[in-house]
C-alpha positions as CSV (number, residue, x, y, z in Angstrom):
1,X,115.6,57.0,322.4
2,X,114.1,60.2,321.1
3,X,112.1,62.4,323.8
4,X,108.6,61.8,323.9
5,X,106.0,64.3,322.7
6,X,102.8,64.7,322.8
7,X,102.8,66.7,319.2
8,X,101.1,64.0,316.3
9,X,104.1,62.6,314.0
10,X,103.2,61.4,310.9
11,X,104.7,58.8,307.9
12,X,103.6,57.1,305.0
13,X,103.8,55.0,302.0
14,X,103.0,56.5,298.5
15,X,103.1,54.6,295.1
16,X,100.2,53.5,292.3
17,X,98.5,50.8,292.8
18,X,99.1,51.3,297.3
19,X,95.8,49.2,298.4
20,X,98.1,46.0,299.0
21,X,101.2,47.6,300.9
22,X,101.4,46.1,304.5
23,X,103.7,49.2,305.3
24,X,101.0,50.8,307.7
25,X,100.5,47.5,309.4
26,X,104.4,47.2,310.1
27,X,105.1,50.4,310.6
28,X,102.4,51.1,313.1
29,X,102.6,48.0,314.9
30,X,106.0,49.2,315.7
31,X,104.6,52.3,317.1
32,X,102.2,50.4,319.4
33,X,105.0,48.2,320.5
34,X,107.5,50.9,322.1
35,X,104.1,53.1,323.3
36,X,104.9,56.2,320.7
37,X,101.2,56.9,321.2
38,X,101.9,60.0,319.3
39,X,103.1,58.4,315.9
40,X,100.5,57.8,313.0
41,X,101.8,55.6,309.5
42,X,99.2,55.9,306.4
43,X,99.0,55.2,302.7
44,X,98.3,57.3,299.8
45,X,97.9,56.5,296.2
46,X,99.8,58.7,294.4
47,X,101.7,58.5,290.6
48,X,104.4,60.5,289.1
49,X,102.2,63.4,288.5
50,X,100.7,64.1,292.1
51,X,104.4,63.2,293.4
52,X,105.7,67.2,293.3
53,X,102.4,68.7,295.1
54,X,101.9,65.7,297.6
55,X,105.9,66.4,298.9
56,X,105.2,70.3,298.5
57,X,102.1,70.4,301.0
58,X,104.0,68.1,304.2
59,X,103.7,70.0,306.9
60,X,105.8,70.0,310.1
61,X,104.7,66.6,311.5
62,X,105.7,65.2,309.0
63,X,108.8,63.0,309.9
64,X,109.1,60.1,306.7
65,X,107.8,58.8,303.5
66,X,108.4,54.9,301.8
67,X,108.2,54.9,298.2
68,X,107.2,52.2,295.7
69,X,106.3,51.8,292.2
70,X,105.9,53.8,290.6
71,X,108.1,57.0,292.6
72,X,111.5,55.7,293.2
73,X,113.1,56.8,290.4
74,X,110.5,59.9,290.1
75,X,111.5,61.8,294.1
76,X,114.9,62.1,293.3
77,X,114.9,65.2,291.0
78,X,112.7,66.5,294.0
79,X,115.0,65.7,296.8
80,X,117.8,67.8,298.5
81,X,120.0,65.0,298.8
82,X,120.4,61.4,298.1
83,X,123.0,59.2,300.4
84,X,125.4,57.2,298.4
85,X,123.3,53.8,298.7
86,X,120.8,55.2,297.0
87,X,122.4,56.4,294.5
88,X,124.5,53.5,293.9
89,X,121.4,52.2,292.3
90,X,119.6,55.3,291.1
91,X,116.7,54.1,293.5
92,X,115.0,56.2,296.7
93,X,111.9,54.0,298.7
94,X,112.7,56.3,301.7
95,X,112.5,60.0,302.4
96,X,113.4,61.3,305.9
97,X,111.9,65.0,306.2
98,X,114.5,66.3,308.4
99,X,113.3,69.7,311.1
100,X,115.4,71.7,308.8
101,X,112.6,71.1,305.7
102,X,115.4,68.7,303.9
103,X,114.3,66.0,302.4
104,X,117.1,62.9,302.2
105,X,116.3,60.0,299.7
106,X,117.5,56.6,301.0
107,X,117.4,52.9,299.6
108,X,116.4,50.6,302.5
109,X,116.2,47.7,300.4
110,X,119.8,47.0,299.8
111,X,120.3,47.0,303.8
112,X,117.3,45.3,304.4
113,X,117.8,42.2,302.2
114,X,121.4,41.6,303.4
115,X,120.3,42.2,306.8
116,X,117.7,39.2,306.1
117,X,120.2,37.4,304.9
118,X,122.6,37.7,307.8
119,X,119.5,36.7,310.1
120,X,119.4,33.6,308.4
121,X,123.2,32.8,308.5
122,X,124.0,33.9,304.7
123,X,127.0,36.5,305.4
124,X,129.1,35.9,302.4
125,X,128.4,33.7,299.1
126,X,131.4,33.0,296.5
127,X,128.9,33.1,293.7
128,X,125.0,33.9,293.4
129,X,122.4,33.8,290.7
130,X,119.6,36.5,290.0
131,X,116.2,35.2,288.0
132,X,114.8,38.6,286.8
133,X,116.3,42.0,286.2
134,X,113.9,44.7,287.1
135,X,114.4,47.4,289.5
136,X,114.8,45.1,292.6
137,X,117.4,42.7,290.6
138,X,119.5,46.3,290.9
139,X,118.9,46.5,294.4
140,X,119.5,42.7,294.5
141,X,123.0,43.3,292.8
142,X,124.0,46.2,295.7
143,X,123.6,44.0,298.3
144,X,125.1,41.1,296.8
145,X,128.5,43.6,295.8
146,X,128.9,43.5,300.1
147,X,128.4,39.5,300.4
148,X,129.6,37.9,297.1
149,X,133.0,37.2,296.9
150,X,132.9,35.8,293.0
151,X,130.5,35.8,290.3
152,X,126.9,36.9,289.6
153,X,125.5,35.1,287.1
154,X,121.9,36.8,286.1
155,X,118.8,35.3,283.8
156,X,117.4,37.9,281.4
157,X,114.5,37.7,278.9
158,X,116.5,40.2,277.0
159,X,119.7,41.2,275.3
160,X,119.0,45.1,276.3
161,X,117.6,43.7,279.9
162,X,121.3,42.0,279.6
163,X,123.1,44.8,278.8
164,X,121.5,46.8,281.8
165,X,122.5,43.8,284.4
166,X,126.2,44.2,283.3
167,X,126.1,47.9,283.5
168,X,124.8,47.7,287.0
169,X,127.5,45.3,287.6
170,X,130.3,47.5,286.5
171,X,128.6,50.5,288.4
172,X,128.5,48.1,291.8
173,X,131.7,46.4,291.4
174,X,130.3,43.2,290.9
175,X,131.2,40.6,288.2
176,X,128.3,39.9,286.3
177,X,127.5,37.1,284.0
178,X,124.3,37.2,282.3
179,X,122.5,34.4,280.7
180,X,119.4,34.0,278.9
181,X,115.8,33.0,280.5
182,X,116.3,29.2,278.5
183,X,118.8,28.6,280.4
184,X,117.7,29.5,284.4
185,X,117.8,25.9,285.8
186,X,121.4,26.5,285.7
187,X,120.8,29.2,288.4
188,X,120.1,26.2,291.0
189,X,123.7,25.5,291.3
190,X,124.6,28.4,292.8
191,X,124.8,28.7,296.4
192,X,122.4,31.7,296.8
193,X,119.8,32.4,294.1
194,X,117.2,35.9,294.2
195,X,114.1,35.3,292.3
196,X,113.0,38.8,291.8
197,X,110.2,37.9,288.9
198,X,106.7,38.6,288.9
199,X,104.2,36.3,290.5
200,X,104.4,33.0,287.8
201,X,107.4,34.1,286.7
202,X,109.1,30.9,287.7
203,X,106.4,28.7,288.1
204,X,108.0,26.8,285.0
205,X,111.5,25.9,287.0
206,X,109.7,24.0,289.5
207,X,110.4,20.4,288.6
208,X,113.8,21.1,287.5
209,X,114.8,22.1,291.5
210,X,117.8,19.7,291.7
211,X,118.3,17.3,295.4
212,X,120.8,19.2,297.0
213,X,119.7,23.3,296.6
214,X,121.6,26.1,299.1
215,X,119.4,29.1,299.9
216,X,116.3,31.0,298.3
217,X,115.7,34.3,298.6
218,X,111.9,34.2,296.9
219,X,110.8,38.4,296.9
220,X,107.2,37.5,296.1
221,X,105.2,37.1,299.2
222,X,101.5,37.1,298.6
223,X,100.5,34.2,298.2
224,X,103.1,32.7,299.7
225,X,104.6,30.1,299.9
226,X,104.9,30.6,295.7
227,X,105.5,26.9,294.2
228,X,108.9,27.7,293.7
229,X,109.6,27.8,297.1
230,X,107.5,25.5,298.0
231,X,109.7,22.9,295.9
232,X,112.4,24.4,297.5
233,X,111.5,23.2,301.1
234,X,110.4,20.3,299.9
235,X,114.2,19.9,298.7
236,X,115.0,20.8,302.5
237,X,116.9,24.5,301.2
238,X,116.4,27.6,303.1
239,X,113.8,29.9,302.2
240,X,113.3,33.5,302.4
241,X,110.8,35.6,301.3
242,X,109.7,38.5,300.5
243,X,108.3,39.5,303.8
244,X,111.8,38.8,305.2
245,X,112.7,41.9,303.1
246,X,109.1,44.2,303.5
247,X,110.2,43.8,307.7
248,X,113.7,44.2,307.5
249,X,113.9,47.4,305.3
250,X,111.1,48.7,307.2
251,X,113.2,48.3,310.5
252,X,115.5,50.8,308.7
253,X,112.9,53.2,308.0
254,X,111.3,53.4,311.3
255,X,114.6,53.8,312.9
256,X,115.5,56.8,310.4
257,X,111.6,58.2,311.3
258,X,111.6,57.9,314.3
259,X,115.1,58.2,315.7
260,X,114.1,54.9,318.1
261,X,116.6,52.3,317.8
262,X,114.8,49.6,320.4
263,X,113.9,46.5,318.3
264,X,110.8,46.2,316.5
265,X,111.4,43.5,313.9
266,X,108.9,41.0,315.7
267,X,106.3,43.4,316.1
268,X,106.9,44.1,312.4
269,X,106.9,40.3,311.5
270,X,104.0,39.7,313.4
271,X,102.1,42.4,312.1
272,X,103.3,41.1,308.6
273,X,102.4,37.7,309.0
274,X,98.5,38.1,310.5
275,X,97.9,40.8,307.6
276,X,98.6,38.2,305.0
277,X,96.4,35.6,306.7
């Protein structure tokens, strides 16, 4: 555990739109959990444009930064270093401002979803599906390139959206097999499906949700539960959401903030839960 200091240490979350994050709820619930009285986690809305001046005025408290839409792609021209998971998916959501003035670009998600997984009892899959194939079907991809032992079959509105799946998959080492949207139901056979589509997106594929399902991993989470998993339960498959993700990655930030290692994943949870109602 880090020494204690009575000097103000500060983090945040920037992105465009940042009114809904629950980041500052986890993150600072965290703090009030281990007593690191000292420790202060904010949001700011900020786009692309106020990205280079916003990183350029941190001062010395300054200890961390979690990145959404808008800026993951945009901080990494401005960074001193990426680590390999990050780049694996040419993604950053976390900067650590180390006492040197570096700033290191990470990707917690990829961690954070397989360590969700694993809390759950999902540590390998011979075969997964992926409905959607945005920026967190990437992500999605990494972590499944550490648990999937076969294929990856992935649902795409597109033939370019296609083409970008299987070059992710030839980037991450993972076999990839895209199919088109028409044809998602299919992705219920597979052991382990990641619904990373916006809210709605698969409102459609909720009476075709076969008896026997395996495991959800829904990355919506407001409202939840979203009537895809909701049909899911119903079907008595495991469910995760996208808070289960939001907690877990942000255990991995905090840790890299902070330097703390002592748990804080039901504080964050907690936090998570009562913020959404």
């Amino acid at each position: 555990m880090p020494a204690r200091s009575t000097d103000v240490r500060r983090a945040a979350v920037l992105g465009s739109p940042i009114a809904h994050s629950l980041s500052p709820q986890l993150h600072n619930a965290a703090y009030r959990a281990l007593g690191l009285d000292e420790w202060r986690y904010d949001r700011f809305e900020t786009d692309e444009a106020a990205l280079p001046a916003f990183l350029a005025g941190l001062g010395p408290e300054w200890a961390g930064l979690s990145l959404t839409m808008p800026l993951k792609r945009a901080v990494i021209p401005l960074l001193d270093e990426i680590t390999e998971t990050a780049r694996s998916v040419e993604a950053v959501n976390t900067v650590v401002l180390r006492a040197d003035g570096r700033k290191v670009g990470d990707n917690t998600d990829i961690p954070g979803l397989i360590a969700a997984l694993h809390e759950r009892g999902v540590e390998k899959v011979e075969s997964a599906a992926i409905l959607g194939a945005g920026a967190t079907a990437s992500s999605a991809l990494a972590a499944l390139s550490r648990i999937c032992t076969g294929e990856v079959v992935t649902y795409v509105r597109s033939e370019q959206r296609a083409d970008e799946m299987r070059g992710w998959g030839e980037r991450l080492g993972v076999r990839v097999r895209t199919a088109d949207w028409s044809e998602a139901t299919a992705a219920f056979e597979a052991p382990l499906v990641i619904a990373t589509t916006p809210k709605g997106g698969t409102d459609h594929l909720v009476e075709t949700v076969p008896e026997s399902v395996g495991t959800l991993f829904d990355v919506l989470y407001d409202p939840w539960p979203t009537p895809l998993a909701a049909a899911w339960e119903r079907r008595g498959g495991a469910v995760l959401s996208g808070l289960d993700l939001l907690v877990h990655q942000a255990v991995f930030q905090f840790e890299q903030f902070t330097g703390d290692t002592r748990p804080v994943l039901s504080a964050m949870r907690e936090a998570g839960v009562k913020a959404l109602g």
